[in-house]
C-alpha positions, 0 to 999 in steps of 0.5 A: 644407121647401117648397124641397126639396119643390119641389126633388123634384118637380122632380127627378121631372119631369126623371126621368119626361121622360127615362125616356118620350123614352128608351123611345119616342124620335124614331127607334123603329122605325128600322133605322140601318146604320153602316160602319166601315172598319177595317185589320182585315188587313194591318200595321196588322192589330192595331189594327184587330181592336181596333176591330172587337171594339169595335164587336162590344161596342158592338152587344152593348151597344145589343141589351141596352139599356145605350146609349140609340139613341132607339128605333132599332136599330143594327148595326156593318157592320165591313169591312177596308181592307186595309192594305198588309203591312210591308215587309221 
């Protein structure tokens, strides 16, 4: 009885750390801005347009609070490298 108690509590110290590092973080308050090139045109134009729309969701994702950035706020600045049409 004694083991699972101290198990739990345990358990609970662990919970209550990782809930109060993730609601204040190291970076609140911080605005972070990732590029990302991406052949969002061009022959490799498909690919691309995978990946931008990835990092559209993983945006999504981070504003409604499903991925944990430390308190910082993230955006995706997405740009084309413009990958040379294929050659016919």
């Amino acid at each position: 009885m004694r083991v699972k108690s101290v198990f739990c509590a345990a358990l609970l110290m662990v919970f209550a750390s990782s809930v109060a590092y993730g609601a204040g973080g190291p970076m609140t308050g911080k605005s972070v801005k990732v590029g990302v090139i991406a052949d969002v045109t061009g022959s490799a134009g498909a690919y691309g347009n995978s990946q931008k729309n990835a990092y559209e969701l993983a945006g999504d994702d981070l504003k409604a609070g499903l991925i944990d950035a430390a308190g910082a706020s993230l955006t995706f600045d997405v740009q084309d490298s413009a990958s040379p049409t294929a050659r016919r």
